[in-house]
Backbone as JSON, one array per atom type, in Angstrom:
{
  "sequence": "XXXXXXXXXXXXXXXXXXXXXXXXXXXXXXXXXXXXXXXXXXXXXXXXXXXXXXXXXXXXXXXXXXXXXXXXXXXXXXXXXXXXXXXXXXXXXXXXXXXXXXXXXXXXXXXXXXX",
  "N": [[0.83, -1.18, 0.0], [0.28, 2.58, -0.31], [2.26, 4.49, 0.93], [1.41, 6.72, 1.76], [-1.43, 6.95, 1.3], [-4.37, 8.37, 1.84], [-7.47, 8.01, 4.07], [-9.86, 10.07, 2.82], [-9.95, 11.55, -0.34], [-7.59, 13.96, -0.15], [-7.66, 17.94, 0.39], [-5.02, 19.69, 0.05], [-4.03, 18.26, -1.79], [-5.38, 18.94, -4.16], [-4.49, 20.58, -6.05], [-3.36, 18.7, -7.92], [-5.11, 17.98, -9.15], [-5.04, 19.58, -11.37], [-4.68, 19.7, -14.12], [-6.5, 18.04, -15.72], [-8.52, 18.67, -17.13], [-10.52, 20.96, -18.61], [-9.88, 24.85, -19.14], [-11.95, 26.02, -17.51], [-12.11, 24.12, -15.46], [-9.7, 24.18, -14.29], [-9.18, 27.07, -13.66], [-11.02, 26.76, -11.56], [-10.25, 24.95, -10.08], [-7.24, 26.22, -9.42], [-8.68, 28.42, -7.92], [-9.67, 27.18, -5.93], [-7.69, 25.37, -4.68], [-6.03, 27.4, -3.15], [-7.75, 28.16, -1.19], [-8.74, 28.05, 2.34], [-8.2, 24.62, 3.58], [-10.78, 23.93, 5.26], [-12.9, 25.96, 4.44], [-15.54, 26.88, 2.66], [-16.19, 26.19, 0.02], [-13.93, 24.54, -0.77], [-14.49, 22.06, 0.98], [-16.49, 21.45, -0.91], [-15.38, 21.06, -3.52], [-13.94, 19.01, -2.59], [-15.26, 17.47, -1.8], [-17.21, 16.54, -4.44], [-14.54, 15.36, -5.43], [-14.12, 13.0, -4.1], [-16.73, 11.79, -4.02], [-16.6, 10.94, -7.11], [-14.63, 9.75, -6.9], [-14.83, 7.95, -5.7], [-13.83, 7.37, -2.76], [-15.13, 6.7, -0.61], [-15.59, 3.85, -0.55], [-13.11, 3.13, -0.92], [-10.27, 0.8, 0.09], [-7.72, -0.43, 2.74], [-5.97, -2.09, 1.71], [-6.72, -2.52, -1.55], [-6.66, -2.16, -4.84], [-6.59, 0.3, -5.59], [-6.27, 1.94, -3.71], [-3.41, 1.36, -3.3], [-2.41, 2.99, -5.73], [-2.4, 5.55, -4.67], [-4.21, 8.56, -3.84], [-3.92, 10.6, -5.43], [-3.85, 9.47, -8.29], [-5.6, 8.0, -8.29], [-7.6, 9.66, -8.09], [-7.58, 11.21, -10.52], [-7.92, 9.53, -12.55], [-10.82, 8.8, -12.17], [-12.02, 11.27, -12.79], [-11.41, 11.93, -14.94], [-12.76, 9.19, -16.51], [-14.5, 9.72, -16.13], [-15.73, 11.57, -18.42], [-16.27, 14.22, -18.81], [-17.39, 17.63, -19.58], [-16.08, 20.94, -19.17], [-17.91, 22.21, -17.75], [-19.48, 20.69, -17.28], [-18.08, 19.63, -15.36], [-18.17, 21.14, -13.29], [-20.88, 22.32, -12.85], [-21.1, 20.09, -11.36], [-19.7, 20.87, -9.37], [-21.02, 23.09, -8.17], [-23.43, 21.2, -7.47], [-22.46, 20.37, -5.36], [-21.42, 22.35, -3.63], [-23.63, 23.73, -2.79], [-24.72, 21.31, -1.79], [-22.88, 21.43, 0.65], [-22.75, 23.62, 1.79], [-25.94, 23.82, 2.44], [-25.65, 21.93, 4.51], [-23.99, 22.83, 6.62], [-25.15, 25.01, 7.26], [-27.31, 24.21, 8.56], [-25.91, 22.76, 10.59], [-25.06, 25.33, 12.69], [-27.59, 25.75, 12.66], [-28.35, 23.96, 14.79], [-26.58, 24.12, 16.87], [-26.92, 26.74, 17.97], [-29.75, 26.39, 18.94], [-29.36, 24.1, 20.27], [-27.88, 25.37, 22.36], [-29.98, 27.02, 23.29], [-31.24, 25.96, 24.73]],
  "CA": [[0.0, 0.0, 0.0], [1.3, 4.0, -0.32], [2.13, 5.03, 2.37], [0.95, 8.29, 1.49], [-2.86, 6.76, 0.91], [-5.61, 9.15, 3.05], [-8.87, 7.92, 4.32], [-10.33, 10.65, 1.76], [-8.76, 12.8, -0.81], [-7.18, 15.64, 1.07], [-7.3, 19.07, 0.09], [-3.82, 19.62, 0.45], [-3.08, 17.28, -3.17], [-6.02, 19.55, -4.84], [-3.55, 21.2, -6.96], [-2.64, 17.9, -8.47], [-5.93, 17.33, -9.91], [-5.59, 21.07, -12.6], [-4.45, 19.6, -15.67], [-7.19, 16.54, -16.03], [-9.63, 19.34, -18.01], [-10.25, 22.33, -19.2], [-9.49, 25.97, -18.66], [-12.81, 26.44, -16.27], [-11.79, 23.64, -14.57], [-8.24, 24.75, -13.79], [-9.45, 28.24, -12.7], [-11.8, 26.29, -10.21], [-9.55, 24.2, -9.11], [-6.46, 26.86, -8.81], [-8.9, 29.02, -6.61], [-9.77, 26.41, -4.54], [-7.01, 24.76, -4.29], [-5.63, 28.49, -2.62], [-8.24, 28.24, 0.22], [-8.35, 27.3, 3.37], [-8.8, 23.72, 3.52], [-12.16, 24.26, 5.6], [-13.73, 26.86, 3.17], [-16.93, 26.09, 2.25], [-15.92, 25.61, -1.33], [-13.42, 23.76, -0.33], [-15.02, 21.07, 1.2], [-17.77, 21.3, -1.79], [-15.08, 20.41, -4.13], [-12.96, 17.51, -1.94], [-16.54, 16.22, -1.66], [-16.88, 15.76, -5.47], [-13.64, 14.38, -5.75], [-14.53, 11.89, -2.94], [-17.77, 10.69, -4.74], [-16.19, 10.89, -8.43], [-13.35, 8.61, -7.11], [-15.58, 6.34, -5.06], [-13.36, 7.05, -1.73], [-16.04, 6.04, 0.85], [-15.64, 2.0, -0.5], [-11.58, 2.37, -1.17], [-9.99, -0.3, 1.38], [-6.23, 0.23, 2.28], [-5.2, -3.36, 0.66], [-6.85, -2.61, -2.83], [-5.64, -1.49, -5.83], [-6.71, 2.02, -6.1], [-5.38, 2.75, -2.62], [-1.98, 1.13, -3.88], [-2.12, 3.67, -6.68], [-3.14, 6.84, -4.17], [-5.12, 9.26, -3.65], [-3.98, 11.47, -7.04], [-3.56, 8.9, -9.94], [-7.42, 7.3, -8.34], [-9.05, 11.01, -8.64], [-7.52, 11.64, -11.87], [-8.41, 8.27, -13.38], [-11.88, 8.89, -12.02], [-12.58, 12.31, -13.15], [-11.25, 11.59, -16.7], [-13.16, 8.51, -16.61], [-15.97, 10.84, -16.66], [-16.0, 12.4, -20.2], [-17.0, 15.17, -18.55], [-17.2, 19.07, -19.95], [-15.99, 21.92, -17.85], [-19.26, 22.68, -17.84], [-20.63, 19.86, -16.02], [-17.42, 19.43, -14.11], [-18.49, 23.19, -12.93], [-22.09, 22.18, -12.14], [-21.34, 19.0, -9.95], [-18.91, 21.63, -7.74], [-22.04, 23.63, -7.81], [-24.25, 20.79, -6.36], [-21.65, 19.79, -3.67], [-21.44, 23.26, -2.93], [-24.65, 23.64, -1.84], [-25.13, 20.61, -0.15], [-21.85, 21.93, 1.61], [-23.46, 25.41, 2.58], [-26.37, 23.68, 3.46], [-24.91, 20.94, 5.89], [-23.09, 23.89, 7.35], [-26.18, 26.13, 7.88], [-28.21, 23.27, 9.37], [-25.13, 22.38, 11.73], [-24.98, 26.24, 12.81], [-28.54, 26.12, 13.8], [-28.57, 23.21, 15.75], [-25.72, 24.36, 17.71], [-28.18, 27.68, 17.95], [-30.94, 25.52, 19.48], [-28.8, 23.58, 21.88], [-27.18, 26.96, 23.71], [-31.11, 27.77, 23.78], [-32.23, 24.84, 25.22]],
  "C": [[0.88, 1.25, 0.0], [1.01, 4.49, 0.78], [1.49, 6.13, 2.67], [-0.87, 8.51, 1.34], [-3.6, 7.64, 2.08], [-6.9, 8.05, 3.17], [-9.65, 8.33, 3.26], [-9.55, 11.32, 1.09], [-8.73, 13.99, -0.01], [-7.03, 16.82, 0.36], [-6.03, 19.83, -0.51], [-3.21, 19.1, -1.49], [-4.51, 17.9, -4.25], [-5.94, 20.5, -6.47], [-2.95, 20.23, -8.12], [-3.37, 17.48, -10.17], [-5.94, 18.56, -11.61], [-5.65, 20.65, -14.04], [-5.39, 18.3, -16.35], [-8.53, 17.46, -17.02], [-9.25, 20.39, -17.96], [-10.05, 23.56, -18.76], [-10.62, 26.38, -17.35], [-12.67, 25.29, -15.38], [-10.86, 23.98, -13.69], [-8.38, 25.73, -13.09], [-10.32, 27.69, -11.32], [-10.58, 25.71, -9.62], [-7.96, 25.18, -8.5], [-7.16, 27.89, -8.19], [-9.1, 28.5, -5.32], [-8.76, 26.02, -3.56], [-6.06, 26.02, -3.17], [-6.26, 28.91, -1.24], [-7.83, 28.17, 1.06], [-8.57, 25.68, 3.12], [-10.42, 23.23, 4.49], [-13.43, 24.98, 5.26], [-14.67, 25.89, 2.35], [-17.02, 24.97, 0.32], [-14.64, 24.8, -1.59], [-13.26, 21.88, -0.05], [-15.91, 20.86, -0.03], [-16.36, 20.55, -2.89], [-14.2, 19.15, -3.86], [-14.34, 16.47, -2.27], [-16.91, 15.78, -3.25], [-15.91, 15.58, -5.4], [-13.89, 13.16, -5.14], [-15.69, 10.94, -3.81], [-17.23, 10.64, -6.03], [-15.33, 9.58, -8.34], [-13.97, 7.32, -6.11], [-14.35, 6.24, -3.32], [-13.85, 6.25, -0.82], [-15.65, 4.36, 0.84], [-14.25, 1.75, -0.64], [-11.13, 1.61, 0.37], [-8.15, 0.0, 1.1], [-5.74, -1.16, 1.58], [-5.68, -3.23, -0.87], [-6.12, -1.58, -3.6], [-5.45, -0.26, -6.36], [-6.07, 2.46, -4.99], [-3.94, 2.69, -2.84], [-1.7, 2.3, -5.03], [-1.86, 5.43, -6.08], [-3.68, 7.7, -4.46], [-5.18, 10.3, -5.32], [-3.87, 10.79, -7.98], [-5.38, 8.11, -9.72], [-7.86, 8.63, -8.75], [-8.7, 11.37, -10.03], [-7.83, 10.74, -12.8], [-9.52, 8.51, -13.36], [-12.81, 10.32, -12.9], [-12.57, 12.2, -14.51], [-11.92, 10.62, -17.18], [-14.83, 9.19, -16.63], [-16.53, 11.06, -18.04], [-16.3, 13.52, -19.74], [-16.74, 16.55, -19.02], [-16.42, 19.67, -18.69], [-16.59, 22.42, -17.18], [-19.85, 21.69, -16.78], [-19.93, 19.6, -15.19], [-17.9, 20.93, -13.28], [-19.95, 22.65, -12.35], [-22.03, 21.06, -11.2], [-20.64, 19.83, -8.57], [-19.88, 22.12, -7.38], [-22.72, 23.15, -6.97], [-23.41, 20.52, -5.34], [-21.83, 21.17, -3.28], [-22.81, 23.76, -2.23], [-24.99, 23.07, -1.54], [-24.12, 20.89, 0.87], [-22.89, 23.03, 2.49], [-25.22, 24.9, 3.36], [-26.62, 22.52, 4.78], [-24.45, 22.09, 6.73], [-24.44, 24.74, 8.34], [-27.11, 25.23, 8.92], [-27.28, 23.15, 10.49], [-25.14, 24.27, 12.35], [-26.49, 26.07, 13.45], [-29.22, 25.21, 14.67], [-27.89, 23.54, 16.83], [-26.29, 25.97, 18.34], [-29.31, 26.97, 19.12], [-30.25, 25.28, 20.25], [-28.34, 24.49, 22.67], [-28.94, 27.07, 23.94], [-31.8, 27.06, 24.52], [-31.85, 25.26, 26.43]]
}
């Protein structure tokens, strides 16, 4: 296994993914990749990479974890066909299920101080 394999793709190796499409990809991904790694858009685009590359089911003895974390998301994403266009609208939907996971956690933590 690589030693280097994560749990999920990490933020951090975000920069790796620029050259797998096109110019509106690249600008997404070199702003993101400039974040914080907690930034809302941030997380919106780790989280597509995560479902694109099927992290949740990788196991550390198989063969995509042996490959790590950047040659699985770039196999995966390219294994797409995908435009820039629709790579651009799936950041979109993660990003708002990001923003609103976030807003929901914010007003639970709201509620419980009020309780």
């Amino acid at each position: 296994m690589n030693r280097t394999t994560e749990l999920f793709f990490p933020h951090r190796l975000l920069s790796q993914l620029r050259d797998i499409a096109g110019p509106q990809w690249q600008a997404l991904v070199d702003r993101v990749a400039a974040l914080p790694p907690t930034h809302e858009d941030s997380l919106a685009l780790t989280l597509m990479v995560i479902r694109a590359a099927g992290c949740v089911g990788c196991e550390a003895g198989s063969y995509r974890a042996g490959l790590g974390c950047v040659v699985c998301a770039q196999r995966a994403i390219r294994a797409m066909n995908a435009t820039d266009a629709t790579l651009v609208r799936r950041f979109k939907r993660a990003q708002a299920e990001v923003h609103k996971f976030l807003e929901e956690a914010q007003q639970t933590r709201v509620d419980d101080k009020a309780a």
